[in-house]
N, C-alpha and C positions, 0 to 999 in steps of 0.2 A: 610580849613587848619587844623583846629581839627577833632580828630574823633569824631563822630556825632557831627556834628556841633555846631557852638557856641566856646566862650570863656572855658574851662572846668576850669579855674585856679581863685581861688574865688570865686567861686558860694557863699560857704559855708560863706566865711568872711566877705562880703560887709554886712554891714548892723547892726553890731553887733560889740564891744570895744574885741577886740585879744592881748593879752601883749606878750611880747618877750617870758614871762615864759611858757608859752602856747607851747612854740617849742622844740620837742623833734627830737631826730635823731634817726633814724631808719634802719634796713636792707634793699633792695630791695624786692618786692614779682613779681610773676609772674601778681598776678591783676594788680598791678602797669604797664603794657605796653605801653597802649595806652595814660596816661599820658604823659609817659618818653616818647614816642615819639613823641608826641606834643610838650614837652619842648627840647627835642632833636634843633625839628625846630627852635624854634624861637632862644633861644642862639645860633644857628649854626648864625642869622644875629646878634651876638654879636662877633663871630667868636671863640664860648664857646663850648666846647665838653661835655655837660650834661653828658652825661654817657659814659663813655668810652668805646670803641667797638659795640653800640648801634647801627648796620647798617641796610638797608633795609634787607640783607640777615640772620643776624643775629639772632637770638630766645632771649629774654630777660632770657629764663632757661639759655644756656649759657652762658650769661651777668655774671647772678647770681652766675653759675659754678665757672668763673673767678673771682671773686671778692672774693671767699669764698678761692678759691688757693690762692689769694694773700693777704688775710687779715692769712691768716697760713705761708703765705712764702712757698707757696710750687709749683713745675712746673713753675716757675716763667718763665716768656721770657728774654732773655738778655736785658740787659740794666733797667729791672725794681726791683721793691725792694717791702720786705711786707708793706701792704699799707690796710686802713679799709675804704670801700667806704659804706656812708650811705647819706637816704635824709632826710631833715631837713620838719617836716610834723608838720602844727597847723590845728585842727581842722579836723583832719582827710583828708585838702588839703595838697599839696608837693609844699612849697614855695621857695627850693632852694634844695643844696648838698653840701655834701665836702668829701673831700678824704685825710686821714691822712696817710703822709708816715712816717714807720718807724724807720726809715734811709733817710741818704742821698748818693745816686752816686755823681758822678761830674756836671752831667745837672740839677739837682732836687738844689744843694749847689749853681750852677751858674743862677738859675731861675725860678723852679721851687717851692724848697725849703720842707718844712716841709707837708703844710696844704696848699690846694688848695678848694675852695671853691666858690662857688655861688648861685645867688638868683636869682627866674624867675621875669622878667618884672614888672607884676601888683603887686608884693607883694617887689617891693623897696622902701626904705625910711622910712620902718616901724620899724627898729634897729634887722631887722633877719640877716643882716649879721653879728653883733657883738653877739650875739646870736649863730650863727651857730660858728663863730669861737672859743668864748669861752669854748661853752662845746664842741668843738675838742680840744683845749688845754688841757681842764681834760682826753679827753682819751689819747691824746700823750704823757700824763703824765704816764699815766698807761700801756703805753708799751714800756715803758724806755726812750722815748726823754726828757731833761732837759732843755735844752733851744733850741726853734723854731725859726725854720729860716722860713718867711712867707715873700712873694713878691707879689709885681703887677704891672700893668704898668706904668710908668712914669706917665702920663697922669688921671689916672685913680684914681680922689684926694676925692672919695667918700670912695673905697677902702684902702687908703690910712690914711684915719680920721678911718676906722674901727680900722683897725690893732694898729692905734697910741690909741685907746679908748682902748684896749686889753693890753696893755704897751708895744708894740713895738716901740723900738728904733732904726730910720735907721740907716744902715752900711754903713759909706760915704765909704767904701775899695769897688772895683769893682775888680771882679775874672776873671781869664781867662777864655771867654766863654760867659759872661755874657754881654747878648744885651744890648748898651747904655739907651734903652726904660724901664728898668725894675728898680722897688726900692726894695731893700733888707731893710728886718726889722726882727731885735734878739727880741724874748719873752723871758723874764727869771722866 
């Protein structure tokens, strides 16, 4: 299931105290591949799109391409908006992502929202998603979002305690568009 076999995700952190502060977020590199496609996998059975356009045909350069047009807003495809995609890395391992959008369309306001984010398997439960989300708030900050619109799925009351630890407050108002499954929550 991994490339060269084995777990690749923790080597480095089992065995040793990692605090949230430890997690910095980072660009994509071409080294990173064979990670991102290992996590590719396994969030694919979370039904999680780890890296967006990451396919077998794919080349992660061109990942990288894309991510660098759309963190400039530029060649954008229709329907998407500038958008900063980075992975959240302690210790030199990649324990998650998030993707800060700079705007909202009308699917991103009815479900998507502001900050998309996730964490792989063996590194949950350890406070990297409020982590990863917080210091995406500092950079939504600094490309002009004032207050984030952050969701997930109904169901989903892990993610849920994140965002509410972050000061989101949900949006009891539901949008046109927006799947019954989903919680809308405002950061200010």
């Amino acid at each position: 299931m991994f490339a060269g076999g084995g777990n690749p995700f923790g080597r480095a952190l089992y065995g040793r105290v990692v605090t949230t502060t430890d997690l910095r977020l980072r660009p994509l590199r071409e080294s990173d591949e064979a990670v991102l496609r290992d996590a590719q996998t396994v969030m694919a059975e979370d039904h999680f799109e780890f890296i967006f356009g990451l396919t077998l045909e794919a080349t992660l350069a061109s990942v990288i391409a894309r991510t660098e047009r759309a963190r400039s807003g530029v060649m954008l495809p229709p329907g998407r908006v500038p958008a900063t995609f980075l992975l959240a890395e302690v210790g030199g391992e990649i324990v998650g992502r998030t993707s800060i959008r700079h705007r909202l369309n009308s699917f991103l306001f009815g479900y998507g929202g502001h900050i998309g984010y996730g964490v792989l398997p063996p590194f949950r439960r350890r406070g990297y998603a409020t982590e990863i989300l917080r210091q995406s708030l500092v950079i939504a900050r600094s490309v002009g979002v004032g207050r984030a619109l952050v969701s997930c799925e109904e169901n989903n009351e892990a993610s849920a305690r994140t965002i509410e630890r972050c000061g989101g407050v949900r949006d009891p108002e539901r949008v046109a568009g927006q799947p019954e499954s989903i919680r809308r929550y405002w950061i200010d």
